[in-house]
N, C-alpha and C positions, 0 to 999 in steps of 0.2 A: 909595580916598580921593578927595574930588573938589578936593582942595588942589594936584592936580598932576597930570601924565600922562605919561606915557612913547611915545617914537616910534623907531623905527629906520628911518627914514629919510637918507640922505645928505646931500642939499641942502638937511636944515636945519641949524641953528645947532647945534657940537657942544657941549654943555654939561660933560659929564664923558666922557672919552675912554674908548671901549673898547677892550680890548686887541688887538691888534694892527692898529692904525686908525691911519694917518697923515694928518690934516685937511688937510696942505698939499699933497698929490695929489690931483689930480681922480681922478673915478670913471672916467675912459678908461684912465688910466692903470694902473689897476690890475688885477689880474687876479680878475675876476667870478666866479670861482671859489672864490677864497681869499682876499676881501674879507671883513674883517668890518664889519659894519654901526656905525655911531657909535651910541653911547646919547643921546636928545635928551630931555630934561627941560624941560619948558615950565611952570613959579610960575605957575599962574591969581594967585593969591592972595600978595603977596609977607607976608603976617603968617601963615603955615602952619607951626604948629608941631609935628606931626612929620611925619616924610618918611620913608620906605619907601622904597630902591632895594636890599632884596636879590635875587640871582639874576641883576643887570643886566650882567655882563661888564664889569663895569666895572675900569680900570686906574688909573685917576690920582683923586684928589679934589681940584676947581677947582671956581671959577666959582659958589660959593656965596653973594657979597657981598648979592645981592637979600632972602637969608632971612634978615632981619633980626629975626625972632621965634623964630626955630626955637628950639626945645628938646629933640627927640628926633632922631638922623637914627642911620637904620640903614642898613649895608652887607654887611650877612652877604651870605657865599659870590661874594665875585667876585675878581679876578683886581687886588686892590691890593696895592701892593709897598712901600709909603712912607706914614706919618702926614704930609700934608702942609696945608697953607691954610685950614686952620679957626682963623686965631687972627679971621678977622672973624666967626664967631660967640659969641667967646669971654664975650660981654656973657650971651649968655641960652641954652647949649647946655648942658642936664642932663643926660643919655644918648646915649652913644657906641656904636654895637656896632658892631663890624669884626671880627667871629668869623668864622673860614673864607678867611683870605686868605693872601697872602703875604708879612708883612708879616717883617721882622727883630729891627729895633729900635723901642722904643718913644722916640717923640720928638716935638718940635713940638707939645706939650700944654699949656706954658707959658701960655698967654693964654687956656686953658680954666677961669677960678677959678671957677666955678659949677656943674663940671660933679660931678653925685651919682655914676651907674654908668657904668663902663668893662667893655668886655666886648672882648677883644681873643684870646681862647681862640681852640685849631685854627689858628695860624700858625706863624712858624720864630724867635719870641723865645726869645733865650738871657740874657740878664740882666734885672732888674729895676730900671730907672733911669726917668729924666725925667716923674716923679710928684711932683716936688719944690712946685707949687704948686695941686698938686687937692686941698688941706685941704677944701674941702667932700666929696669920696670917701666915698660910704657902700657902694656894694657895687663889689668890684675882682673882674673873671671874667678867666682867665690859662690854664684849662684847655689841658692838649695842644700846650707848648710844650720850649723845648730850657731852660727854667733849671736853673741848676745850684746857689742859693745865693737865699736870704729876706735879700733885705736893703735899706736906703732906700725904707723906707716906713711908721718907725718916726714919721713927724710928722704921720700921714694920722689922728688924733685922733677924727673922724667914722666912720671907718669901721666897720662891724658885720657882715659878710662879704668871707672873703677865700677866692676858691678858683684855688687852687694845683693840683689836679689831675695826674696825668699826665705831670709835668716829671721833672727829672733830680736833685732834692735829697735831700738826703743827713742833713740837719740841721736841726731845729727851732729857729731862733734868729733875732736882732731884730726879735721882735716889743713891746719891750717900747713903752712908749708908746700902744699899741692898746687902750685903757682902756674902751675902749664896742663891741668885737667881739664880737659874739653865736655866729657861726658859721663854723668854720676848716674848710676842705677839703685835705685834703693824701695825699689817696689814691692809689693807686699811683705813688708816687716810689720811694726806695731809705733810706728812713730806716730805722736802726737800734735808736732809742732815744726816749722819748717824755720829754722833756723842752722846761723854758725855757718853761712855760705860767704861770707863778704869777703875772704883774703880766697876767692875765686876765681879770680879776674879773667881769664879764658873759658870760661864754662857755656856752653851750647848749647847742652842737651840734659834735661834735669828731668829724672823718672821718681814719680812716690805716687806710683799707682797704690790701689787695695790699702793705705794704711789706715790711721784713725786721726786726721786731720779734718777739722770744721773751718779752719781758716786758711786763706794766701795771705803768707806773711814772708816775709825777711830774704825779700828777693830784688832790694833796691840797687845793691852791688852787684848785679849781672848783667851789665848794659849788655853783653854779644850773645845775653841768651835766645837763643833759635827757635826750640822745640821742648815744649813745658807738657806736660803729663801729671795729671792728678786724677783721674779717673775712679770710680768705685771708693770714696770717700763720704766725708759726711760739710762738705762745703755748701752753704747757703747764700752766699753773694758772691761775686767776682769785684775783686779789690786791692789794690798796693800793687799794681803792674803799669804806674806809670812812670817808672824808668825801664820798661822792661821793651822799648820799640821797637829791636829788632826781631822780636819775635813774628814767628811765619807757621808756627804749630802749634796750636794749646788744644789740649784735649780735657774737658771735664766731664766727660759722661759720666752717669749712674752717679750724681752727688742731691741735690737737695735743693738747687737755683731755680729762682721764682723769677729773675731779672737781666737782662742782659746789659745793666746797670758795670761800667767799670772797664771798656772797652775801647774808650775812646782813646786812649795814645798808639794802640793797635792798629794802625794803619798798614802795616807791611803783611799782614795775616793771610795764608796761604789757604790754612787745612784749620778748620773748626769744627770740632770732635763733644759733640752735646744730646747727645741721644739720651734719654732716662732721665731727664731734670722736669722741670716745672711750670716752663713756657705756655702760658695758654691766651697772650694778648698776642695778636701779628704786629701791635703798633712797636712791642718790644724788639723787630729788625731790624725798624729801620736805625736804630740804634748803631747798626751795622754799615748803613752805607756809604760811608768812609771807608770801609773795604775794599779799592776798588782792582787790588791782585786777589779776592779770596776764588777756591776755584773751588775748594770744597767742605761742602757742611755735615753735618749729621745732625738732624731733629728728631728721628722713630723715637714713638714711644713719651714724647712731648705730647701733654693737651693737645696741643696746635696740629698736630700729626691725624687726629681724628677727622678734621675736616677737608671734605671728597675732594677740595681743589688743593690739597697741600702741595702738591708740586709747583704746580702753577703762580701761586701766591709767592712762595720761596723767590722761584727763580724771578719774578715780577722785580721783588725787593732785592735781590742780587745779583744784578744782571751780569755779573763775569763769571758765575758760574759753570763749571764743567760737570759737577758731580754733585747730585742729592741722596743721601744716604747711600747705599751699595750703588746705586745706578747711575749710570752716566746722563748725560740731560739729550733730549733730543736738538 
């Protein structure tokens, strides 16, 4: 970018402190060895609206009063411990990312009202608070944190992705209010039950890969759902997905399906993701062929997968096939 530049040099001005840098030491005093360098950020331009400082070691966030246009500032992977001194951006700062730090709590975001994404994934947050006035919030990234519980963020109104990822939740719940979410992430947590979606009514795209779900349940309020993802669970039937037609992506690999029993208002299905289930009768396809946009499937690792003519047979039974497992069809 030529809106800014980076120095590490000592005897300039430190602008945002790296970690383990103390500005009120001189460089004699310290040991040349195990000095780290300060991060020096020099605004050619002070109307630079966005700023890239990831990978900079950086510990603290100061000393931003100058970027008074900013709109994007990124801080992926450094070494910050504290959301701190961004409320004098607060006029015109629309994307935050501080993915990959060490951050705890989410705080000091109050004077951000303009800001659209937050991306705060890959730190050590355990609750979800101090979101209380980012009503413009359209996409919240959380991925790879310690939560334990969905909740206060039932007034973020704007919002249309939320990914929850990787946490520690247990329970699908306060979401209501989320009237314009297109796409919910809540894959590998520890939820046991798919519920508390019905005041969803735009929702697209629903992820609960890896949790501890045996059942499809509580997905009759999704009529615009697209692309469903349950993958790496403990499901044994395919069932309660006949309001779900618009769907064009289900993925149930690695669950525990003996049937391709529950299929049938599935007529729009594009991409069918079933690799590591239980399939061992071929008459269970034709189950399928009312399919007639699917282009692609996935059976490895099925019963059915073990016999020499599996390709053959597949694409017999599906004939609008483009793609059988990784490989394209000839």
């Amino acid at each position: 970018m030529e809106d800014y530049w980076i120095r590490n040099r000592s005897k300039e001005k430190v602008i945002m402190s790296a970690e383990g840098n103390n500005s009120d030491i001189s460089d004699t005093e310290q040991d040349p060895q195990n000095q780290e360098e300060p991060v020096d950020i020099r605004v050619l331009d002070p109307d630079t609206i966005d700023l890239d400082l990831n990978h900079g070691r950086i510990a603290k966030i100061e000393n931003l009063e100058p970027l008074t246009q900013l709109e994007t500032l990124c801080l992926r992977w450094n070494m910050i411990k504290k959301i701190e001194n961004l409320s004098v951006l607060g006029s015109t700062l629309k994307e935050l990312e501080l993915y990959d730090n060490q951050i705890s709590v989410l705080e000091n975001l109050d004077q951000l009202v303009n800001l659209e994404i937050l991306d705060v994934s890959h730190n050590r947050i355990r609750k979800l608070e101090g979101l209380g006035n980012l009503t413009k919030l359209r996409k919240l990234f959380l991925v790879s944190n310690k939560i334990t519980k969905i909740e206060n963020i039932s007034h973020l109104k704007n919002l249309d992705m939320l990914e929850l990822g990787d946490n520690r939740i247990r329970k699908i719940e306060n979401l209501e209010g989320l009237s314009q979410l297109k796409e919910l992430f809540l894959g590998k947590n520890k939820i046991k039950k798919v519920e508390n979606l019905d005041e969803l009514p735009k929702l697209e795209l629903l992820s609960l890969q890896a949790n501890r779900l045996v059942k499809i349940e509580g997905l009759n309020g999704l009529s615009n759902l697209d692309q469903l993802y349950l993958a790496d669970n403990g499901i044994e039937n395919i069932e309660n997905l006949t309001e779900n037609k618009s769907l064009t992506t289900l993925e149930l690999a690695n669950n525990k399906i003996k049937s391709l029993d529950g299929v049938d208002a599935l007529a729009n299905m594009e991409e069918f993701w079933f690799n590591d289930n239980q399939i061992a009768d071929w008459t269970e396809l034709e189950k399928m062929g009312h399919m007639t946009k699917l282009q692609t499937v996935y059976f490895e690792r099925n019963p059915i997968a073990k016999d020499p003519s599996y390709r053959t047979k597949i694409k017999l039974a599906l004939a609008s096939l483009v793609q059988i497992d990784a490989t394209l069809c000839r």
